[in-house]
Backbone bond lengths (Angstrom), bond angles and torsions (degrees), N, CA, C in turn:
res aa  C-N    CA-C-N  psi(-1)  N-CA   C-N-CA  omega(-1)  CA-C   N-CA-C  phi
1 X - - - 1.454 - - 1.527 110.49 -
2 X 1.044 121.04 -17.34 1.657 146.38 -162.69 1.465 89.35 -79.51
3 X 1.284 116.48 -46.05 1.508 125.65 -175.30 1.551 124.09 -81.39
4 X 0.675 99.36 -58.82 1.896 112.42 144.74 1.635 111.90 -35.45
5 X 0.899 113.88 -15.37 2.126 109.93 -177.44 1.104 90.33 -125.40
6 X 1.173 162.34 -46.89 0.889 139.20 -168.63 1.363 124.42 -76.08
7 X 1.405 114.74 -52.70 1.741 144.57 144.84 1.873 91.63 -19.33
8 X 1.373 128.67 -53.45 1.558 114.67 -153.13 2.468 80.56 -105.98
9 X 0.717 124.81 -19.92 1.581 119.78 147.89 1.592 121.61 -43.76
10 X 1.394 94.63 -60.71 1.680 90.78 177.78 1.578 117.75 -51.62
11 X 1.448 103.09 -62.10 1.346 132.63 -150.84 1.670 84.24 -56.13
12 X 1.540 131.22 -65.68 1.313 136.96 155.63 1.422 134.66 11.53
13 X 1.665 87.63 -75.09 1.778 101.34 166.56 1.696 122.10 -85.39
14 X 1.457 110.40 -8.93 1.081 112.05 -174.25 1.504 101.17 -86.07
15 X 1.719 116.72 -24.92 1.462 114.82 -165.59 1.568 103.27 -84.54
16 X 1.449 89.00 -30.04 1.904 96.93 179.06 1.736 100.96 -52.55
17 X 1.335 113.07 -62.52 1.378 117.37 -149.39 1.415 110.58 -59.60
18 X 1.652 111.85 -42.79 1.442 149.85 167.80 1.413 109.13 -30.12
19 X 1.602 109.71 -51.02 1.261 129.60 -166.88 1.392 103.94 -76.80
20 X 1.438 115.37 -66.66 1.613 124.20 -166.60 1.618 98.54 -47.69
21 X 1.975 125.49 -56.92 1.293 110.18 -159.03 1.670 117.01 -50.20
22 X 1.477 114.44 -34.35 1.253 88.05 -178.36 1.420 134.54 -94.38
23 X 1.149 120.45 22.94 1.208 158.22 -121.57 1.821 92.09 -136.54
24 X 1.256 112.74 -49.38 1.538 121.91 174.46 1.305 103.31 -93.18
25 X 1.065 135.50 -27.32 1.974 135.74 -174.17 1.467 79.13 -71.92
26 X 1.401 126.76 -70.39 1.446 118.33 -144.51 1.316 103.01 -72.07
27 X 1.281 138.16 -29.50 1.574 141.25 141.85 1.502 119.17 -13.42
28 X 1.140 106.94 -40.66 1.754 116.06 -144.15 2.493 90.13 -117.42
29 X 1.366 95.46 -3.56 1.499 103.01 -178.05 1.423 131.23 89.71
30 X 1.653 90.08 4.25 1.849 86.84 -176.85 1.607 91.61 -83.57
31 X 1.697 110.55 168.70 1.244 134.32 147.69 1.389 107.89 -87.54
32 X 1.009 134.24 -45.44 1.686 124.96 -142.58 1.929 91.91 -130.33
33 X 1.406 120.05 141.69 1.311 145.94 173.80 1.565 115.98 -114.42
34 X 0.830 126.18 108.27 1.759 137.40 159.94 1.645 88.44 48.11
35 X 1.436 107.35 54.05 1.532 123.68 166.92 1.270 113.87 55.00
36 X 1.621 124.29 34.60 1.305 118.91 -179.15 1.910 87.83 -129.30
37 X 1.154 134.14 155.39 1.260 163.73 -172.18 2.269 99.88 -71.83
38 X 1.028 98.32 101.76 1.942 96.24 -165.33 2.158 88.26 -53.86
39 X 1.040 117.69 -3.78 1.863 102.82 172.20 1.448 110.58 -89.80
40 X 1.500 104.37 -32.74 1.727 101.36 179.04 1.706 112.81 -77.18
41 X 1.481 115.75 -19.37 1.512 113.44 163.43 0.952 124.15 -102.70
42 X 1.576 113.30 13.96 1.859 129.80 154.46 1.836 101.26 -91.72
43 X 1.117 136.00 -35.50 1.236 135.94 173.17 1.634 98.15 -73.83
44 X 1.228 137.70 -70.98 1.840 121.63 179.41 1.200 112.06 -37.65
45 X 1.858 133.19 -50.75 0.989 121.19 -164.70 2.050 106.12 -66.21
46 X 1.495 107.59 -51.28 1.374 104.74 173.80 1.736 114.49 -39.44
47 X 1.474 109.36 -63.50 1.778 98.06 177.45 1.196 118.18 -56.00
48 X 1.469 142.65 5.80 1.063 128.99 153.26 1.417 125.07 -106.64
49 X 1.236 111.18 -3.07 0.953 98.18 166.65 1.619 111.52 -95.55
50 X 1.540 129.49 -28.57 1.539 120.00 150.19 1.052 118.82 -37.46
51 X 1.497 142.88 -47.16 1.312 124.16 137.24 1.195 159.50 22.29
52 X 1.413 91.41 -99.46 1.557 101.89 165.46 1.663 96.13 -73.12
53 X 1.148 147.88 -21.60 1.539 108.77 161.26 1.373 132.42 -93.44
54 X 1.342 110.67 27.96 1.055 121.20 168.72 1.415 118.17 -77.45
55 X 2.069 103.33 -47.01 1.531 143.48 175.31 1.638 82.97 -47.19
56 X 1.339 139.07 -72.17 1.205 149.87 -136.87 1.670 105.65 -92.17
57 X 0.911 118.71 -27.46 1.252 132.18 171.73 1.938 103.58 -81.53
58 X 1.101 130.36 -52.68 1.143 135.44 152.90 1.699 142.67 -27.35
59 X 1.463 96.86 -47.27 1.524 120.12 173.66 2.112 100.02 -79.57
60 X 1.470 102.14 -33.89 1.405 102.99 -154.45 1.731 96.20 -79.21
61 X 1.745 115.65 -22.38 1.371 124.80 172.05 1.464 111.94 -83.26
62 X 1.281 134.02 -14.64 1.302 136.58 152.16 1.533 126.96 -48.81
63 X 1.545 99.44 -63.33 1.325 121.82 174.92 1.662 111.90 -44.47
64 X 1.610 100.68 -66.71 1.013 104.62 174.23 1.964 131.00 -43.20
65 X 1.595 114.48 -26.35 1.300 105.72 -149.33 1.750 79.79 -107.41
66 X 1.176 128.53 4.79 1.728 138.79 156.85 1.043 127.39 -77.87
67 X 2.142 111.53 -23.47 1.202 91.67 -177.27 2.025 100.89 -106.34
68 X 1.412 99.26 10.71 1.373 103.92 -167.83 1.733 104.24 -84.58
């Protein structure tokens, strides 16, 4: 389960960070980021961050079926 939280931690900050860059490119007037489309690295950052609440949603159905 240890692995599971941390695994949906990463995915978290990685979707956050994922999310914001293109988010500031398209701010600043570009379309395109390190040759990828700023919507297709607005769609990666979203699947990871569904992700990690999946991870979080997961641990919270664990918990739950321990204390039932």
């Amino acid at each position: 389960m240890e692995l599971i939280k941390r695994l949906g931690d990463l995915f978290a900050i990685a979707g956050i960070l994922i999310c914001i860059a293109p988010l500031i490119a398209r701010l600043s007037g570009q379309y395109y980021l390190l040759g990828f489309e700023l919507k297709t690295l607005l769609l990666g950052g979203m699947l990871l961050l569904l992700l990690a609440c999946l991870a979080r949603l997961e641990i919270l159905l664990r918990q739950g079926s321990r204390a039932g």
